[in-house]
N, C-alpha and C positions, 0 to 999 in steps of 0.2 A: 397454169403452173399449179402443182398439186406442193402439200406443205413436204413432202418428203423430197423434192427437189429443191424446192426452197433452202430449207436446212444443207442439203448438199453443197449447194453452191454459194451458201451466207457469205464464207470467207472473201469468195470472188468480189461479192458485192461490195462486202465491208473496204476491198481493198478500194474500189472505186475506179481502177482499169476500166469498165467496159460502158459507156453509158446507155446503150441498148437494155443491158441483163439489169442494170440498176431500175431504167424503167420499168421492166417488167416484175421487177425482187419491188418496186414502190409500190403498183397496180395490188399486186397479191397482200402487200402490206393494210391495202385500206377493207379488203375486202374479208382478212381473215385474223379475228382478237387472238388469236394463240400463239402464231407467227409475230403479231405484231407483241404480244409481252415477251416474245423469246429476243426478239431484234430490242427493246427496252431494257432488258434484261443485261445485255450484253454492253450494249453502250453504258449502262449506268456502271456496270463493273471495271470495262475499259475504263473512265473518267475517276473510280478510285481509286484505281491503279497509277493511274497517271498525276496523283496527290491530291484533287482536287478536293474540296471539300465534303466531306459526307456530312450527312442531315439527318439524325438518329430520330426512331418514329415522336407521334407524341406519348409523354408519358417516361418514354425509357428513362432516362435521369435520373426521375423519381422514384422510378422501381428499384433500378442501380443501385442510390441513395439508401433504400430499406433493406436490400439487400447486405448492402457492406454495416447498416448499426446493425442487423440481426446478428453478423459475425456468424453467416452461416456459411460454412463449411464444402469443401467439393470430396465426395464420398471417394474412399480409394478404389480403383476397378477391381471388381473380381478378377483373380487370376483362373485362366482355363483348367478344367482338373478334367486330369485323365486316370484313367483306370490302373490301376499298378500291374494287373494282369495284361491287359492289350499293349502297355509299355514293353512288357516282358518279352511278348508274342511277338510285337513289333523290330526288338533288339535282334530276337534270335533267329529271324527272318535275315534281316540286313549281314546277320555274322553268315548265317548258313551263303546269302548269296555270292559274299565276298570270298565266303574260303572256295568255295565252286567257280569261282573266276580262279580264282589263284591256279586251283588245282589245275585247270584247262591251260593255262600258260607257262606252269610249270612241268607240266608233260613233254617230253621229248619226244621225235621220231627216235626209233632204234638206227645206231652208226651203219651205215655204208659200207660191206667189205672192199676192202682195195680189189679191181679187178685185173690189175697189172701184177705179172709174177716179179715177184724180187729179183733183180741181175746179181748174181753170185762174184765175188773176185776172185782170183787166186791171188798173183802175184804180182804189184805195181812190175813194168820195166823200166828200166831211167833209160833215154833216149840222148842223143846229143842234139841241140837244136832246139828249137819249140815246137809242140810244146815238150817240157823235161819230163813227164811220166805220161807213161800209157796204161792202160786198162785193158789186161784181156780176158772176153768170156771164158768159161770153161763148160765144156761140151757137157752135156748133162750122160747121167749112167748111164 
């Protein structure tokens, strides 16, 4: 087992399912320190997650401690600066592409003429019975 399988399949391991793939995720463990700080690594994180106690190195306390009398300060972060001109270039980009979308879906196809001739009436008849009016064509010139 090479360390890039390893890592692949950690999670399998971690779950503990399989005891075949654990033995051979333990074999790779004794044989390889990078793999094994990575699997260290991870358990120690798991266990602070899970409340347990943490153990701050030695020293920190004491650094901490000079830290808070010196009353120093966490610097404000630079804010990102951009160009006023590439802003500019930027803006009238996004307007040009937005009116060219528009323009494309505000476009119409031109109307359709009707390809059926209009039927002309002359003069309703009233009929007796239903239906009570009729319609008749009138012969063309």
């Amino acid at each position: 087992m090479d360390c890039r399988d390893f890592r692949r399949r950690y999670t399998a391991y971690r779950d503990q399912h399989d005891p075949e793939l654990a033995a051979e995720m333990d074999d790779h463990l004794e044989v390889c320190p990078a793999c094994a700080a990575y699997d260290r690594a991870v358990r120690e994180g798991v266990e602070a997650l899970r409340g347990e106690a943490i153990t701050p190195s030695p020293g920190f306390l004491a650094r901490l401690e000079a830290r808070i009398q010196s009353g120093e300060t966490v610097p404000d972060p630079i804010p990102p600066s951009l160009s006023p001109w590439v802003a500019t270039a930027a803006t009238a980009l996004v307007i040009l592409l937005v009116a060219l979308s528009l323009k494309d879906l505000m476009v119409l196809p031109p109307p359709v003429a009707a390809e059926v001739q209009p039927m002309v009436i002359a003069q309703p008849k009233i009929l007796p019975g239903m239906p009570f009016v009729v319609y008749e064509r009138v012969p063309r010139p």
